[in-house]
C-alpha positions in Angstrom: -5.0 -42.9 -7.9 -7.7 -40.2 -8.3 -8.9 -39.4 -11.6 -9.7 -36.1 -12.7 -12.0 -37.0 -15.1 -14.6 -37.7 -12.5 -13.6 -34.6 -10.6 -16.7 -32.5 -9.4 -14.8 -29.2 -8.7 -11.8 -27.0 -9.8 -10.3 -24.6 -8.3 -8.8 -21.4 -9.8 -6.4 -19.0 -8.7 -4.1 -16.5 -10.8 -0.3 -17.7 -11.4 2.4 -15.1 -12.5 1.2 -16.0 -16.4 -2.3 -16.1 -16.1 -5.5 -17.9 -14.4 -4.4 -21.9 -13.2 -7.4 -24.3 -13.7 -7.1 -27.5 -11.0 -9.1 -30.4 -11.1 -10.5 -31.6 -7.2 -11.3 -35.1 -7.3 -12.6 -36.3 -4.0 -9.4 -36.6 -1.0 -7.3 -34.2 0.6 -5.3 -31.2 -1.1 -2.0 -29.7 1.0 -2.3 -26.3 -0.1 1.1 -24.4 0.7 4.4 -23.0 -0.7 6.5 -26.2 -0.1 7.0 -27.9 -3.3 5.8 -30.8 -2.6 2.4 -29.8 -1.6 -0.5 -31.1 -3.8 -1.2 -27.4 -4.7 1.8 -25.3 -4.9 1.0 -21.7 -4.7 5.2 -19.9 -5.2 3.8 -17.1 -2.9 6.3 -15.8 -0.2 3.4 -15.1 2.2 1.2 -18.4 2.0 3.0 -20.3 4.4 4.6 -24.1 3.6 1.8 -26.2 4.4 -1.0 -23.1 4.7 -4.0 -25.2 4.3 -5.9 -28.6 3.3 -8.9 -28.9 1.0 -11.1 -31.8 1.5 -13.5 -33.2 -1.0 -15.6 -35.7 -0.2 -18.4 -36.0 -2.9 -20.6 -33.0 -2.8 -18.5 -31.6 0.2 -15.5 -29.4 -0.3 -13.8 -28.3 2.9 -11.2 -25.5 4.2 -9.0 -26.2 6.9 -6.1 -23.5 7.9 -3.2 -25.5 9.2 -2.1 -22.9 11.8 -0.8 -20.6 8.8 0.9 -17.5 9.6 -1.0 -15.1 7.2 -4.3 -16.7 7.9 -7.2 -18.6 5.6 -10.0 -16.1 4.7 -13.5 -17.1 3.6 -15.5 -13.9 2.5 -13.0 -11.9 4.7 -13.4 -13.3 7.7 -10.7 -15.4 9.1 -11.3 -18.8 9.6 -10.0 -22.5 10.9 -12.5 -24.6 9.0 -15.3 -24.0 6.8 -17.6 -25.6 4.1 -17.1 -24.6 0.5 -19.9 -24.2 -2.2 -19.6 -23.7 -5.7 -18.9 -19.5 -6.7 -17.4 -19.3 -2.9 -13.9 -16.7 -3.1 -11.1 -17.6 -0.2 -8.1 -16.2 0.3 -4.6 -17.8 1.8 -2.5 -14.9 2.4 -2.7 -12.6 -0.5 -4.1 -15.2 -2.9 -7.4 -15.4 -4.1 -8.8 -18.9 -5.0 -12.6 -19.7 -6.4 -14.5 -22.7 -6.2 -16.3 -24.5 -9.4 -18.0 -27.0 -10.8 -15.7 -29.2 -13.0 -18.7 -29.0 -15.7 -17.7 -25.5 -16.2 -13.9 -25.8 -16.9 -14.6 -29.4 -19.1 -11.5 -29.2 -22.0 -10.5 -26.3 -20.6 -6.6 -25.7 -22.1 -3.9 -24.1 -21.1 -1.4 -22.6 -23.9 2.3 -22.6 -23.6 4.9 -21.9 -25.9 5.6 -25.3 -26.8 1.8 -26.2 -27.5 -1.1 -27.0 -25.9 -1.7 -29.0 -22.7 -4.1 -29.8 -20.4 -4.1 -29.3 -17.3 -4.9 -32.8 -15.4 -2.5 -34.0 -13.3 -2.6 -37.7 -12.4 -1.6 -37.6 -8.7 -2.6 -34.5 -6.4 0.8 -35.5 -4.3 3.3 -36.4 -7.3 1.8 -34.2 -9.5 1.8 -30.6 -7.9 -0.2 -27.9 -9.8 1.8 -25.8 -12.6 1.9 -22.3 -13.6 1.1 -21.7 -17.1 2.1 -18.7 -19.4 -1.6 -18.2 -20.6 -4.7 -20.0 -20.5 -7.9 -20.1 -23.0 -11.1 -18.4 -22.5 -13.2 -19.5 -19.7 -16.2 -21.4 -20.7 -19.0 -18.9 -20.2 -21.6 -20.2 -17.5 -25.4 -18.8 -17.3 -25.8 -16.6 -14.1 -22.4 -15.7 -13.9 -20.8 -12.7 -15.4 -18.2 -13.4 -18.0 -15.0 -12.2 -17.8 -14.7 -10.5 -21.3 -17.5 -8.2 -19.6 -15.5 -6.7 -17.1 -12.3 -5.6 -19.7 -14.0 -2.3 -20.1 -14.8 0.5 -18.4 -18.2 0.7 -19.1 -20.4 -2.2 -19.5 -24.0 -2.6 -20.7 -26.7 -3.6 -18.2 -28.3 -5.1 -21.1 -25.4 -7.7 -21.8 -25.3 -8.2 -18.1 -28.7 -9.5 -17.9 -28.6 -11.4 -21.2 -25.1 -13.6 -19.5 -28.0 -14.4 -17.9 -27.4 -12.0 -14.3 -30.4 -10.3 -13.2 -29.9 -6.5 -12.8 -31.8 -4.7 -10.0 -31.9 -1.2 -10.6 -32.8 0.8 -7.4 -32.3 4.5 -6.2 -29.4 4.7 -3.5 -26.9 2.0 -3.2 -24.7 0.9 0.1 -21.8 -1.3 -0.4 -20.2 -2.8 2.6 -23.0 -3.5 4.9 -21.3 -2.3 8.3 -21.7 0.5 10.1 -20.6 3.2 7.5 -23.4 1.6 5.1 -25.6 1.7 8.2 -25.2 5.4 9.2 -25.6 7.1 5.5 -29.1 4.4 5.3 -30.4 6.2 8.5 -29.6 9.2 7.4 -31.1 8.3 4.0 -34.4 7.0 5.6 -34.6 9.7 8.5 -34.5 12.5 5.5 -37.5 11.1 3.5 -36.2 8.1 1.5 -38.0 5.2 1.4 -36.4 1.7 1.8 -37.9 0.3 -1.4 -35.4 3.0 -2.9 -32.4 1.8 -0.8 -30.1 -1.4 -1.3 -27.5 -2.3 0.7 -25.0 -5.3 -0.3 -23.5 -7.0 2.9 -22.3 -10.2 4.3 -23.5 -9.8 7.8 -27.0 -9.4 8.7 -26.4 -7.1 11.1 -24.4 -3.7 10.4 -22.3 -4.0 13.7 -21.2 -7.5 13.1 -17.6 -7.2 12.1 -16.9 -4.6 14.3 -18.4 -6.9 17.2 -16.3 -9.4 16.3 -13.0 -7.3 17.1 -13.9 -5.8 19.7 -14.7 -9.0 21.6 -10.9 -10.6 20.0 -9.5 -7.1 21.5 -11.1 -8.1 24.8 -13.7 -5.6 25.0 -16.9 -7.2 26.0 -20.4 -5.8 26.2 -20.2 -4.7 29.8 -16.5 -2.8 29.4 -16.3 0.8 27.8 -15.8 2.1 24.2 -13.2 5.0 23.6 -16.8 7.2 22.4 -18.2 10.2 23.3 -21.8 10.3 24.5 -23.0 11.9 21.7 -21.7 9.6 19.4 -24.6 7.9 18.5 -24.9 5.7 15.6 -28.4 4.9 16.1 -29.1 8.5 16.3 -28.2 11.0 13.6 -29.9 14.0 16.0 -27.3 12.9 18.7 -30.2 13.8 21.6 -30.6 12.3 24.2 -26.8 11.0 24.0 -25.5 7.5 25.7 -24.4 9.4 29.1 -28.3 10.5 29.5 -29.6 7.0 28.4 -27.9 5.3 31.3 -28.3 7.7 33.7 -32.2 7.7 33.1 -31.8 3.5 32.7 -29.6 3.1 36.2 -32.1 5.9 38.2 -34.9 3.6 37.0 -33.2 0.7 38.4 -32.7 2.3 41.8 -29.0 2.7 41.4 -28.5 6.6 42.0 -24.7 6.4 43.0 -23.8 4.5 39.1 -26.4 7.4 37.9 -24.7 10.4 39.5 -21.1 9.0 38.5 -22.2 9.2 34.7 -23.5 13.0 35.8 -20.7 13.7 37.1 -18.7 12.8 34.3 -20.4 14.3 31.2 -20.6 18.0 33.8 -16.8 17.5 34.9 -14.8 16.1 31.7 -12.3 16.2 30.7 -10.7 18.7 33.1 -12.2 17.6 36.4 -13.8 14.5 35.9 -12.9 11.2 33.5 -14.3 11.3 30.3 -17.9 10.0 29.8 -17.7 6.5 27.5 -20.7 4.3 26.7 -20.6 0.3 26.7 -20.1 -1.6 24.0 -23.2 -3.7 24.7 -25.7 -0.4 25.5 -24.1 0.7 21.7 -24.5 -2.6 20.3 -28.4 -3.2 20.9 -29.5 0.9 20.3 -27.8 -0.2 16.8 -30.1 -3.2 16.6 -33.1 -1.2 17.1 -32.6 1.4 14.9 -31.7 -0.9 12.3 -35.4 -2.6 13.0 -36.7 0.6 12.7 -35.4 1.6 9.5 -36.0 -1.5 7.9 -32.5 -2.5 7.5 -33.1 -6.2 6.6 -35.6 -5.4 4.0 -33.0 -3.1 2.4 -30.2 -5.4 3.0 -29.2 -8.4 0.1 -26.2 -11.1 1.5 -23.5 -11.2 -0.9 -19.9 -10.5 -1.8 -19.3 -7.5 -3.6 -16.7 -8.4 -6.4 -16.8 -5.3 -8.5 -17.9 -2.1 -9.8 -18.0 -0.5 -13.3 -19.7 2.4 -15.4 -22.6 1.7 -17.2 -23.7 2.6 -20.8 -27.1 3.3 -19.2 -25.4 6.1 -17.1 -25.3 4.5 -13.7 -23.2 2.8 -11.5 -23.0 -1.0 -11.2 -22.0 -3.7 -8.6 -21.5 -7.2 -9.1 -22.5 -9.1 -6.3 -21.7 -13.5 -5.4 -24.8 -14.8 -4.2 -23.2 -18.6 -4.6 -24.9 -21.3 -3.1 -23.8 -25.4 -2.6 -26.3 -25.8 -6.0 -25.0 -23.5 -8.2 -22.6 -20.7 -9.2 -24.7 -17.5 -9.3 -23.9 -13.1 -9.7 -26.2 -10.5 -9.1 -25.4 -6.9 -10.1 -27.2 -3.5 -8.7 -27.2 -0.4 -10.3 -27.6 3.0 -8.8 -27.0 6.6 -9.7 -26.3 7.0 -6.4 -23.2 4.4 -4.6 -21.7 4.7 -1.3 -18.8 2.8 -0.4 -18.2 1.6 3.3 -15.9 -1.7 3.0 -13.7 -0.9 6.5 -10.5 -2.2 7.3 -9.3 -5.3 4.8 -6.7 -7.0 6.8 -4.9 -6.9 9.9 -1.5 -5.5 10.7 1.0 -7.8 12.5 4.5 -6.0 12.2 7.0 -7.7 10.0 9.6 -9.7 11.9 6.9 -11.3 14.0 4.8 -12.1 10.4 8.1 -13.3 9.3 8.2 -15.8 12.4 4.3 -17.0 12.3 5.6 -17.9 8.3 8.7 -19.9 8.8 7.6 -21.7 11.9 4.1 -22.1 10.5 2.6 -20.8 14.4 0.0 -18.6 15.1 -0.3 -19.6 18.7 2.4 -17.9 19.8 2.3 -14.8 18.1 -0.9 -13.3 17.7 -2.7 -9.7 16.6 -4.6 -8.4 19.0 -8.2 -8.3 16.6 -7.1 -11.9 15.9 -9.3 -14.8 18.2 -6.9 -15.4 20.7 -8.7 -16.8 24.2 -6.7 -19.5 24.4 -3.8 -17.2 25.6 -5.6 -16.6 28.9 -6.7 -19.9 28.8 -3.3 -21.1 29.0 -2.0 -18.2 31.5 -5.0 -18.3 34.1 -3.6 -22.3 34.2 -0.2 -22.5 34.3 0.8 -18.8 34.4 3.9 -17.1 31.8 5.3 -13.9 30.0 3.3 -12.3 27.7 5.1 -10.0 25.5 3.1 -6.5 24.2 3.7 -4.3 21.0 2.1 -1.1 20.6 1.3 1.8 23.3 -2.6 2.6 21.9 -5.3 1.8 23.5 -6.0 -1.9 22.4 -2.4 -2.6 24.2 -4.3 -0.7 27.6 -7.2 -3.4 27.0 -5.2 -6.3 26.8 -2.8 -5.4 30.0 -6.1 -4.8 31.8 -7.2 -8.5 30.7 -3.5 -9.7 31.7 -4.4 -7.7 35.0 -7.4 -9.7 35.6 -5.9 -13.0 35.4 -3.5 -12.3 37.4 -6.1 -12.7 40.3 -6.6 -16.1 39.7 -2.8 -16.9 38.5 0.4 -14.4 39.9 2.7 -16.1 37.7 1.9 -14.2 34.9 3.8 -11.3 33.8 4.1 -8.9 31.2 6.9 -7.3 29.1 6.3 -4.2 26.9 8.3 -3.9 24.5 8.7 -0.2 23.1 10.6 0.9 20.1 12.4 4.3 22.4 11.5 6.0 25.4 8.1 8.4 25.2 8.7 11.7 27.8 7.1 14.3 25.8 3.3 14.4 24.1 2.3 15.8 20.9 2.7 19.2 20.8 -0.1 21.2 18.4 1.0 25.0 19.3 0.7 26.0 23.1 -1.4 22.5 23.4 0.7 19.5 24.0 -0.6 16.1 25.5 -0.3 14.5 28.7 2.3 11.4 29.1 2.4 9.0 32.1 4.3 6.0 32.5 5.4 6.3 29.1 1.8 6.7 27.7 0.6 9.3 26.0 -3.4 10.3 27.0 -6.1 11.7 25.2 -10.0 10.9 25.9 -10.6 9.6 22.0 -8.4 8.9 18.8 -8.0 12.4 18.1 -9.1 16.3 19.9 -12.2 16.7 20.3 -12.1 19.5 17.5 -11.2 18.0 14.9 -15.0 16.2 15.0 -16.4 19.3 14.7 -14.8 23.0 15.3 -11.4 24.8 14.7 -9.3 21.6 13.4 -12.5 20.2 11.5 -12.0 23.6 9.9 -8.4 24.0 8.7 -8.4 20.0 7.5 -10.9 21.6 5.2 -9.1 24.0 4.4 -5.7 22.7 3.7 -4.3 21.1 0.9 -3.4 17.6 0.5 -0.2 17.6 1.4 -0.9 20.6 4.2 -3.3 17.7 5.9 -1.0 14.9 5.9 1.4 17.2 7.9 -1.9 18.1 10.4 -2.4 14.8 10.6 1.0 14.0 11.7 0.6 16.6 14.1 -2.6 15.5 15.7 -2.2 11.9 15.4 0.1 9.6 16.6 -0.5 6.0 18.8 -2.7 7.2 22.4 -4.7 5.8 24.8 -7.5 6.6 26.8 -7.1 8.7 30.2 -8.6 6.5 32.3 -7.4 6.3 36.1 -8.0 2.4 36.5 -5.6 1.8 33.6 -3.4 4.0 35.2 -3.6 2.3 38.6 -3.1 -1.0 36.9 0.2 0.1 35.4 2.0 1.6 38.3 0.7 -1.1 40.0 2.7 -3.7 37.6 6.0 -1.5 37.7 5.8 -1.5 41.9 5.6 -4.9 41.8 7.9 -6.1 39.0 4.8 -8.0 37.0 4.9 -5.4 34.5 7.9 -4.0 32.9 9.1 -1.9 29.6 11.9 -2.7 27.4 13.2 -1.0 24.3 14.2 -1.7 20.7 13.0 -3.6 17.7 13.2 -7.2 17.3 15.6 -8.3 14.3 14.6 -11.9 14.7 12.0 -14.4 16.2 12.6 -18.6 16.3 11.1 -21.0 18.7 12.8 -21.6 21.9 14.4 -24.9 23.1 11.1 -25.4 25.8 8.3 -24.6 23.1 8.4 -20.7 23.7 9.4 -17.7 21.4 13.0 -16.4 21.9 13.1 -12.9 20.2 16.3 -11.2 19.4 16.1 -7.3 20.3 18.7 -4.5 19.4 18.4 -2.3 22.1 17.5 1.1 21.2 18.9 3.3 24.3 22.2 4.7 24.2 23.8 2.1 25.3 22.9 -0.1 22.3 23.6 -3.7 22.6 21.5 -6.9 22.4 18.5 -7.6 24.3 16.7 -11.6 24.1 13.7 -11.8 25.4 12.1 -15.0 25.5 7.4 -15.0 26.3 5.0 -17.9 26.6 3.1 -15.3 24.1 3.5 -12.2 21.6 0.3 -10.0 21.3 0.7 -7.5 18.5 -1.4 -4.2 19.2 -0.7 -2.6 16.5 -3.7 -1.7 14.6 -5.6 -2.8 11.0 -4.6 -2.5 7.6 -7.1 0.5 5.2 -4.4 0.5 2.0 -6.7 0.1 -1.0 -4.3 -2.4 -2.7 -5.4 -4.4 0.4 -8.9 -4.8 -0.5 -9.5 -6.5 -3.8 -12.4 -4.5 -5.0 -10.9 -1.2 -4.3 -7.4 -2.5 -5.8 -9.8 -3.2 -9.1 -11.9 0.3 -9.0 -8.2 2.1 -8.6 -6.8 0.2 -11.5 -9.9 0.6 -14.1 -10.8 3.9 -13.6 -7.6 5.1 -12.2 -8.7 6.9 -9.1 -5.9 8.4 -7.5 -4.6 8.4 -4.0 -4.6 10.8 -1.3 -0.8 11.4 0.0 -1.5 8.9 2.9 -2.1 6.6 -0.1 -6.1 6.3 0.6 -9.4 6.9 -1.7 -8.9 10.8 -2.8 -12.4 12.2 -1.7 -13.9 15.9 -1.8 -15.0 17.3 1.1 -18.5 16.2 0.4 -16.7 12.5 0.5 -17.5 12.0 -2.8 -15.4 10.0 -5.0 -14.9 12.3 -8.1 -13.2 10.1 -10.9 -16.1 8.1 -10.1 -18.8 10.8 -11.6 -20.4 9.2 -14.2 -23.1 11.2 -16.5 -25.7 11.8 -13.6 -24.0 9.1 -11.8 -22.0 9.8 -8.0 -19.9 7.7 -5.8 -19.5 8.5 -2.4 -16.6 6.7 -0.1 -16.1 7.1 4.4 -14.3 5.1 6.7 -10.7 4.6 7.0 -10.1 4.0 3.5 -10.5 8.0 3.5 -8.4 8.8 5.9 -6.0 12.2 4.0 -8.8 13.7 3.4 -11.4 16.6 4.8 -11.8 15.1 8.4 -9.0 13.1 10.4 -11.6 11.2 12.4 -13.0 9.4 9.7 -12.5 5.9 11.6 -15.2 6.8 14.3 -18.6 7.2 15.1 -19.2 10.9 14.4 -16.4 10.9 11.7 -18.6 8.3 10.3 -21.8 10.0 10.7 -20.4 13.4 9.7 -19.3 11.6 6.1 -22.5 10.5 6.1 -24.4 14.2 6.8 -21.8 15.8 4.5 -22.9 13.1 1.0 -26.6 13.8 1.9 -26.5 17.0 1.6 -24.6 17.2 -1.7 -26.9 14.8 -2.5 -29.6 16.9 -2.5 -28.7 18.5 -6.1 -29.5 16.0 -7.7 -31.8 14.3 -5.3 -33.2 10.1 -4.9 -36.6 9.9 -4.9 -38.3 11.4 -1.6 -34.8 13.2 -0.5 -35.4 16.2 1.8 -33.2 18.1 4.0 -33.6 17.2 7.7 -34.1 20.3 9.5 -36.8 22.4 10.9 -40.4 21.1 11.8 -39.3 18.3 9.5 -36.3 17.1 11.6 -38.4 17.4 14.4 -40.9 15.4 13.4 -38.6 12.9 12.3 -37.0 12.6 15.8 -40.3 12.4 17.6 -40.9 9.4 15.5 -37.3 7.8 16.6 -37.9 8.9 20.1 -41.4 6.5 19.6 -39.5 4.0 17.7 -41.7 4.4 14.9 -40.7 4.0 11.0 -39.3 7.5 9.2 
């Protein structure tokens, strides 16, 4: 029988009531919603047996047991991992943190009946229980105490005397991706220095994350991006774009017909030619070098932001883990000047399939497309099967290509699209309306090419809240890219009976007699009925997840300093992006990315939309200007872009 008293961790999680304190002696912890796991978390989307925790004396490890809502270490989704003390995972839409048992010693829980501690005898017999309220947590140097964060504004001074070193520095990026990285090269390409810029991250690299899904969507380095040319986010001058780049790499390399097919496209699209797109891997390592040249690891400090309050001093204030295997440890940086880039927080996998992947505990079967999922093809390119789609964007036109490919090697494989009606008519934005093909609706990127920069850029600006949720209605909507081999690939699948549509929405999802996935679908044609539909595999194309209450630290900064919501339920944001409930004294916040999305510019989620945010906060910027901000134009700009063209420092 293990003994808590000679437990070296806890673990801590918030119940219903209140925080829950439990001891980890060494062995293995079930961690699930079935009562008769070691830790019982009564969450409905933490799955029955979601996890195991292993502790084995100074090693604490995670292990997802094929959950359905996925185990989350820093945000990324894992299937094992080491633990250290400080570390914050998530099952599902629980947060859990690791500490030392030193920390927690007597710690008491209070009920109505009396006090208790909490120190079960047996992890198995003796399932963890949710407390009305709980004492005050021992207060540990190097880590900021609660009591701190109950108000608004906090001093930097009692910060640093709980023992949490405060760096105060200039401009401050939060995220570390590529929205941090394009308002940090705009910073440093209009005169800032990078001993005035910090940027908090988890990656060392700002195009990490978004690497990562690309490659899960099946979008390697060599295949295309859905980008314009100049879309450059190692270039804020957007000269010379990605289309002249290759063309001048490919001449060099003695292949003139590759060169002249990238001519031909940037002189011809969209109405005569297809639309010009650079690779992933060409985007991928121009971001590399620019982040070399702007010093981005010097800038950069690896940690988890946790979150962000007013100071007393008049500036703006993140608290940052830094948590190592030998101690628990918070850092905090304070600015004047804050830009938030945090991206997407979760994935979205529609509901009846979620519902499945949490009853059945299986994540093999039914998977989202930004989700690691190579053993699919794996599987298919050996024994063959039916692979069942959702979604008509452009992530769905990746995957069938994949699909397409395999089928080379293995015929037996066939797909099934399953569509919630018919699609015969596009998007209509007055006389304009866009082009539909085999049930696909086309346009070269996410949204027209106007509303980057021209008459739709315009009227979002101009419109009210409530007016630009209606444009972006208008505008929006699920598309793909207009690209003739996708095309070919599709016709090609309905001539041959590999690939088919079917319609409706599935009402329920259980395993099939043979191992498979039987779905139940209520037809949504005329003629109603049932449909059941049973796949080797479900891929869910569906897209990401930007809803603040997604994304703990924006859930906290909307709940302290009530900033409101956008119509589309996103960060509200002037047209300078700038987070006004967040103006402190001198003090600014500026947000971009998809967590704006409502607000001045629709293509927020982009390259340019990114960059644009990033041009638009600079420049406001310059009223009350960081230390060596100028504005980058003229001989200045000039100068500036010389020195990129060199690849020499700003």
């Amino acid at each position: 029988m293990a003994n808590p008293d000679k437990a070296r961790f806890v673990l801590r999680w918030q119940g219903e009531a209140g925080e829950i304190t439990r001891p980890l002696p060494n062995g293995e912890y079930r961690v699930g919603r079935d009562v008769e796991s070691d830790i019982h978390v009564d969450e409905t989307q933490i799955s029955r047996e979601h996890a195991r925790l292993t502790v084995a004396g100074d090693t604490v490890t995670l292990q997802d047991l094929e959950s359905s809502n996925g185990s989350f270490v820093q945000e990324e989704r894992i299937q094992a991992a080491e633990l250290h003390v400080g570390d914050r995972f998530r099952l599902g839409p629980v947060y859990f943190e690791l500490d030392r048992a030193e920390a927690s010693q007597r710690r008491l829980a209070i009920s109505a009946e009396g006090t208790s501690i909490v120190e079960p005898s047996s992890p198995r017999s003796n399932a963890t229980r949710v407390l009305p309220a709980l004492a005050d947590t021992p207060e540990e140097e190097g880590v900021l105490p609660s009591r701190l964060l109950e108000n608004e504004t906090i001093s930097e001074r009692d910060v640093e005397a709980a023992g949490v070193p405060v760096t105060v520095t200039e401009c401050l990026a939060l995220g570390g991706g590529l929205g941090s990285f394009m308002w940090v090269d705009y910073l440093r390409n209009s005169g800032v220095s990078h001993r005035d810029i910090t940027v908090v991250g988890t990656d060392p690299l700002p195009h990490a994350r978004y690497q990562r899904l690309c490659q899960n969507s099946q979008i390697p380095s060599h295949e295309r991006l859905r980008s314009n040319s100049d879309s450059c986010p190692d270039n804020v001058w957007g000269f010379p774009g990605y289309a002249a780049r290759e063309i001048f790499r490919e001449l060099g390399k003695g292949r003139v017909r590759t060169a002249a097919t990238s001519l031909w496209s940037i002189f011809g699209e969209p109405a005569i030619a297809q639309t010009y797109t650079p690779r992933s891997g060409d985007v991928f390592r121009s971001i590399e070098r620019e982040a070399e040249r702007i010093g981005w690891a010097r800038m950069l400090k690896v940690g988890r932001i946790r979150t962000i309050r007013k100071t007393a001093e008049g500036r703006l204030l993140a608290i940052v883990s830094v948590s190592d295997d030998r101690r628990r440890q918070h850092r905090a940086y304070s600015a004047s000047t804050v830009h938030l880039a945090i991206g997407y927080p979760a994935i979205q996998l529609l509901p009846e399939l979620a519902d499945y992947r949490e009853r059945y505990d299986d994540r093999q079967r039914i998977v989202n497309a930004y989700e690691p999922h190579s053993h699919i093809y794996d599987d298919l390119r050996k024994r063959g099967g039916t692979v069942v789609l959702r979604g008509r964007g452009i992530v769905a036109s990746r995957i069938i290509q994949r699909l397409w490919e395999e089928r080379k090697r293995q015929p037996k494989i066939e797909v099934v699209h399953l569509h919630r009606s018919r699609l015969t008519e596009g998007h209509r934005d007055g006389l304009a309306r866009r082009m539909v093909d085999t049930e696909w609706e086309f346009q070269p990127f996410n949204w027209p090419k106007s509303a980057w920069t021209g008459e739709q850029r315009q009227r979002m600006e101009r419109a009210s809240m409530d007016e630009r949720k209606d444009l972006l209605a208008t505008w929006g909507g699920t598309t793909t890219a207009d690209r003739r081999d996708w095309k070919r690939i599709v016709r090609e699948g309905l001539k041959a009976g590999w690939y088919r549509p079917e319609y409706g929405v599935v009402r329920a999802a259980e395993p099939a007699p043979d191992g498979r996935v039987h779905l139940q679908v209520s037809n949504t044609l005329a003629g109603g009925g049932t449909l059941d539909l049973v796949a080797d595999y479900v891929v869910d194309c569906t897209g990401l997840i930007a809803s603040p209450d997604r994304a703990p630290l924006l859930a906290d900064l909307v709940g302290t300093y009530h900033v409101p919501l956008n119509p589309l339920g996103r960060l509200q944001v002037s047209d300078d992006f700038e987070v006004l409930s967040m103006r402190h004294k001198g003090s600014r916040m500026f947000a971009c990315g998809a967590t704006t999305l409502g607000g001045p510019l629709s293509s927020v989620d982009s390259f340019l939309g990114l960059q644009y945010a990033s041009f638009r906060a600079v420049d406001s910027m310059l009223d009350t200007a960081p230390r060596g901000l100028r504005s980058l134009q003229g001989l200045y700009s000039a100068r500036q872009w010389l020195r990129w063209a060199r690849g020499v420092a700003p």
